[in-house]
C-alpha positions in Angstrom: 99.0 119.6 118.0 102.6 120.2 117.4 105.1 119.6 114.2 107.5 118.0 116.7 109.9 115.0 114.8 108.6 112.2 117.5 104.9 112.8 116.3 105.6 113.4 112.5 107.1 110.0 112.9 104.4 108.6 115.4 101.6 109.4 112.7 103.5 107.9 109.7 103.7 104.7 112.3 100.0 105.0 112.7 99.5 105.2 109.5 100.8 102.2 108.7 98.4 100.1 110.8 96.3 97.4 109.0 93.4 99.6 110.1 93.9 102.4 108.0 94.2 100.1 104.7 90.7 100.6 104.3 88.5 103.5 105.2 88.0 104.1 108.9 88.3 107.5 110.9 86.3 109.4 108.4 83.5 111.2 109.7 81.2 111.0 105.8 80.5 115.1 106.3 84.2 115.7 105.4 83.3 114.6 101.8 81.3 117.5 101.9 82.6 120.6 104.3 85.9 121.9 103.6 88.5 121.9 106.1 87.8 125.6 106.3 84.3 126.7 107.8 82.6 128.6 105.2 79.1 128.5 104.0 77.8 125.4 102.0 77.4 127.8 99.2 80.7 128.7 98.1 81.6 124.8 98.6 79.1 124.1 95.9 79.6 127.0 93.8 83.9 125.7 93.8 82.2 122.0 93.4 80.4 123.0 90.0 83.4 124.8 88.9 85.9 122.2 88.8 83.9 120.1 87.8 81.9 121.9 84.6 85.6 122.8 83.9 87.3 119.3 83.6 84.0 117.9 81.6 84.6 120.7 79.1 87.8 119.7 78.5 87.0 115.7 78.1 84.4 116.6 75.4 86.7 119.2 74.1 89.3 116.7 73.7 86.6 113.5 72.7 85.5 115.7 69.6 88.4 116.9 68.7 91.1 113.7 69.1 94.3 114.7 67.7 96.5 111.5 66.8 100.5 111.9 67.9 103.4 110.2 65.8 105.2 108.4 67.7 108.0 106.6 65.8 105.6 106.9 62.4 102.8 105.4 64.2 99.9 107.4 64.8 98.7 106.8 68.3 94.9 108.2 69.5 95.6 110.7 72.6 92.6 108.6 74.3 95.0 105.5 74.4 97.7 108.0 77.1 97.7 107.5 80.4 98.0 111.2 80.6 94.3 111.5 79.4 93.4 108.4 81.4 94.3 110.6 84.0 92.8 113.4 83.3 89.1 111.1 82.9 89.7 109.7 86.2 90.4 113.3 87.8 86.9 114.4 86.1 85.0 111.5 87.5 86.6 112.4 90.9 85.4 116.0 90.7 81.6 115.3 89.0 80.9 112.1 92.1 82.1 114.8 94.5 80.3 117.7 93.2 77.1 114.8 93.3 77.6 114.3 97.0 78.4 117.5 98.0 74.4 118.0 96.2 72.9 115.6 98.3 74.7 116.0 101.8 73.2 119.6 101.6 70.0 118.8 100.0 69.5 116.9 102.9 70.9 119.3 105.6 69.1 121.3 107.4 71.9 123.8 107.5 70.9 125.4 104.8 73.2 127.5 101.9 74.7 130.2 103.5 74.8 129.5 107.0 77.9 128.0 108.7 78.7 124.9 111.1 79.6 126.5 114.8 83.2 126.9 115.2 82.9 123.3 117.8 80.8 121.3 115.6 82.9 121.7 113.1 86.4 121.1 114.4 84.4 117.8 115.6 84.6 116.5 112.3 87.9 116.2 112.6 89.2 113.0 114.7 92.9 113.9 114.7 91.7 116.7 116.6 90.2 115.0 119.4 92.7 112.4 121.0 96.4 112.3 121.2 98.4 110.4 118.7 99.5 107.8 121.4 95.9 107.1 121.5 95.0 106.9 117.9 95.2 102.8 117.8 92.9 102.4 120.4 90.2 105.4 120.6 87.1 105.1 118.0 85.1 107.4 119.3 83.8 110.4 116.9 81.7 113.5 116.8 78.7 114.5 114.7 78.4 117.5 114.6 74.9 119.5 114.6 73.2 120.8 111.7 72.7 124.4 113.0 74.1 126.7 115.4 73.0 125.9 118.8 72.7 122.3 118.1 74.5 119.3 120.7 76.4 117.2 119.2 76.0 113.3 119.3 78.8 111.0 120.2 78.9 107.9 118.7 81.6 104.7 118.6 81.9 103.5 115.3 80.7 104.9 111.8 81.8 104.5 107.9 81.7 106.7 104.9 79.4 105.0 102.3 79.8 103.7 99.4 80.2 106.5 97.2 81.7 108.5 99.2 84.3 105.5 99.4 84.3 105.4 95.6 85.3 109.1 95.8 87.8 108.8 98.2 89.6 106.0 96.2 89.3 108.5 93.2 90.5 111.6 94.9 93.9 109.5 95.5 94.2 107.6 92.5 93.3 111.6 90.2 95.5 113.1 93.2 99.0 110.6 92.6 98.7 110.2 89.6 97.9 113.7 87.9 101.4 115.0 89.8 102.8 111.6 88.4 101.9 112.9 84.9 103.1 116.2 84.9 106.5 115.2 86.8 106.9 112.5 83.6 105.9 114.4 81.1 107.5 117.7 81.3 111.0 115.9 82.6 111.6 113.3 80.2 109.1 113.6 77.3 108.6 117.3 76.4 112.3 117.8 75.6 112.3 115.5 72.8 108.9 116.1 71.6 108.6 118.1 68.7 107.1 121.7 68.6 104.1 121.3 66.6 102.3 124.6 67.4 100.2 126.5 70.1 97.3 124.0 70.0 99.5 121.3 71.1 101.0 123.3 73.3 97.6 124.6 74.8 96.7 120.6 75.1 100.3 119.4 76.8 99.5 122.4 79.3 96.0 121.6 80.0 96.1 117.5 80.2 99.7 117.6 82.5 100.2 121.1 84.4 96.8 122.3 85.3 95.3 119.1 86.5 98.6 119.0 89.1 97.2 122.8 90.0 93.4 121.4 90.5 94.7 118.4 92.7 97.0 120.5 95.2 94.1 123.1 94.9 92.1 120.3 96.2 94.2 119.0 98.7 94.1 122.6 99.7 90.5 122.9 100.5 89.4 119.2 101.4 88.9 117.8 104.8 89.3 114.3 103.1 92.1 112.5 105.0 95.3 110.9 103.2 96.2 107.2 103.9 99.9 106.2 103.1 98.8 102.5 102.6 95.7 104.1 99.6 98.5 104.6 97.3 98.2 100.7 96.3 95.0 102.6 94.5 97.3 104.4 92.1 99.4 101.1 92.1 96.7 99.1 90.9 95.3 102.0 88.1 99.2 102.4 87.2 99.2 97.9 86.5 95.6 98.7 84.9 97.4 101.0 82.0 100.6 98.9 82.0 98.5 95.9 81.1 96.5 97.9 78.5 99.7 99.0 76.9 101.3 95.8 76.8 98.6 94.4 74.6 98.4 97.2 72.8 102.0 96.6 71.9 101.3 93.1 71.0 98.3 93.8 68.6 99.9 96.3 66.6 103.6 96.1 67.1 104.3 99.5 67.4 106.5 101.0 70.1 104.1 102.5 72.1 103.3 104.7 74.1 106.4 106.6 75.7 109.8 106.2 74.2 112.7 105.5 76.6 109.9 105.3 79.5 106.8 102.9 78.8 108.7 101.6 75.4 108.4 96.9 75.2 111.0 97.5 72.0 113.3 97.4 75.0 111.9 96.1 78.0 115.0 95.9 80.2 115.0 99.9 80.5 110.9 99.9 80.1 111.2 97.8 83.7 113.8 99.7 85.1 111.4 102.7 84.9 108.2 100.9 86.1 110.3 99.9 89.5 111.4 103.2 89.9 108.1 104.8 89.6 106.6 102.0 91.9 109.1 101.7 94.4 110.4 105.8 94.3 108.4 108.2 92.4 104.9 106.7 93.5 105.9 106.7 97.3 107.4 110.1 97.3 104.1 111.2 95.8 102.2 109.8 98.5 104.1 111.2 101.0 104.2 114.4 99.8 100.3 114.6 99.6 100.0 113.2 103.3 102.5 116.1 104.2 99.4 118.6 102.7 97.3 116.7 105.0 99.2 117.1 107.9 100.4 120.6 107.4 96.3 121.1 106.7 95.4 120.1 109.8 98.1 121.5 111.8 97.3 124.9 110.2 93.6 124.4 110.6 94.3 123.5 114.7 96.9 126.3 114.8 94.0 128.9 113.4 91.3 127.3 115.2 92.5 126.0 118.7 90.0 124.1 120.4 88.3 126.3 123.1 88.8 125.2 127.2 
């Protein structure tokens, strides 16, 4: 596999397939492994981590609410999108930390030993055929659950449901987290007022360090990125709008975001919404598909199949 112009273009052109709208060409172990072979272990212990970390956090924040002023209203932090973000990235991490459990529980594998070096580079269907035959091949690898063990071939196959759910998640937490931070810290933080370290401590926690835990996990994963998944966000990002314009209309307040999400002036309020839709959300998702890519040609570069 090469990063060669014709094929970085080729695989966007894939990607864009009616196909790869939904959730094909994902073997359901790469919810689980990493893209790196390391022991089941230290993929539950990172699991647990993430995930014990961003709960704290939501009850931290649940039990102690802090209302911002916002033009003399007092607005609940729960009604942001920034901490609907942040719930949504902690759901992500807690479903995958639950399936990670169970794929393992389940394996005969065990804790600490690894897949063989073929079985798992088998999970991996880029991998296996040539991009000119990506729209026509479905064939896929599972991989043994010990070393030593063949490996079945098989035609077709689909993640399950909840590992579905968590893939839908993992884009929606993924876009919308670097959405958040990019927002926040270029057009709202300037003008906010400096009310202390606490708030400070908060603005860093709920729109920096979840941007550090999703390219963390974009890192580690071996869950693929579709171009056409960022409707997901879309649909979350309609979700919030919807929320906020009847949140406008109950209390008459100018809410949420002033000069960005603000229905006191909705010319400029829709002039930002089709910016983020139709530049700031796309940019995202092809920035995250370039960690994919780069991912996998790092991972083929490191591991090259062996002849």
């Amino acid at each position: 596999m090469t990063m060669s112009g014709s094929q970085c273009c080729g695989s966007v052109r894939r990607e864009l397939q009616r196909k790869y709208f939904g959730f094909t060409e994902a073997h359901p172990a790469r919810f689980c492994f990493w893209q790196w072979r390391v022991p089941p272990l230290a993929i539950l212990l990172y699991r647990f981590c993430v995930a014990a970390y961003t709960m704290f956090w939501v009850i931290y924040i649940s039990r102690n609410t802090l209302d911002t002023k916002i033009q003399e209203h007092s607005i609940s932090i729960m009604a942001f999108l920034t901490t609907w973000t942040y719930i949504v990235l902690t759901v992500y991490l807690v479903l995958h930390f639950i399936i990670t459990c169970i794929h393992f529980l389940k394996s005969e594998l065990g804790l600490l030993r690894r897949l063989t070096s073929e079985n798992h580079r088998r999970l991996f269907h880029e991998l296996q055929v040539q991009p000119s035959l990506w729209g026509n091949q479905e064939y896929e690898y599972v991989p043994g659950t010990a070393d030593g063990t063949d490996v079945e071939l098989v035609i077709t196959y689909s993640p399950n449901l909840l590992s579905k759910i968590v893939w839908i998640l993992y884009n929606i937490a993924s876009s919308a987290s670097i959405m958040v931070t990019i927002l926040f810290w270029a057009l709202l933080f300037p003008y906010l007022p400096k009310e202390g370290d606490k708030y400070l401590l908060f603005n860093i926690q709920l729109h920096a360090v979840t941007s550090v835990i999703v390219i963390l996990e974009h890192s580690l994963s071996a869950i693929p990125i579709r171009l056409q998944h960022a409707i997901f966000t879309l649909i979350y990002g309609l979700c919030y709008l919807t929320f906020a314009g009847i949140m406008y209309a109950v209390h008459h307040s100018n809410i949420f975001y002033p000069g960005v999400l603000d229905f006191s002036q909705p010319s400029r309020t829709a002039v930002m919404c089709v910016v983020v839709v139709f530049v700031v959300l796309p940019l995202i998702q092809l920035f995250l598909f370039g960690i994919y890519k780069f991912r996998m040609w790092l991972f083929d570069t490191c591991n090259p199949e062996e002849l």
